[in-house]
C-alpha positions, 0 to 999 in steps of 0.5 A: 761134947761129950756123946751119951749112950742111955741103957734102959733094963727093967726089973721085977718090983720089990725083988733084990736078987731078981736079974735085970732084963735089958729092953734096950739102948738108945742115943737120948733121954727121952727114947731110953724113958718111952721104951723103959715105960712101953716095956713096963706097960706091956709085961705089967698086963701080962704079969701078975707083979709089977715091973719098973725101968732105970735108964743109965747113962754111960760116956761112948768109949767111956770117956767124958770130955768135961773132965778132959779139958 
């Protein structure tokens, strides 16, 4: 079985060249989603723009043993 790491980053709305900021890492779906969407929550009362999370999913040790087997 393959162990998953999920990065959550967020980022401005509507803006290409804008960094991403990394709020996190976490061992599963659903932590990543809260975290992304308290963060977003947070800065979007503070911030006059909007702001929205993507969540990648990377293989620990970059390996996915489905594709070993």
């Amino acid at each position: 079985m393959t162990t998953c790491i999920y990065i959550v980053q967020s980022q401005k709305n509507g803006t290409v060249r804008e960094r991403y900021h990394l709020v996190g890492v976490y061992s599963n779906k659903q932590l990543a989603d809260a975290a992304g969407k308290e963060h977003c929550d947070e800065l979007n009362d503070f911030y006059e723009e909007q702001q929205h999370y993507s969540v990648t999913i990377l293989p620990l040790d970059g390996i996915i043993d489905e594709l070993n087997n």
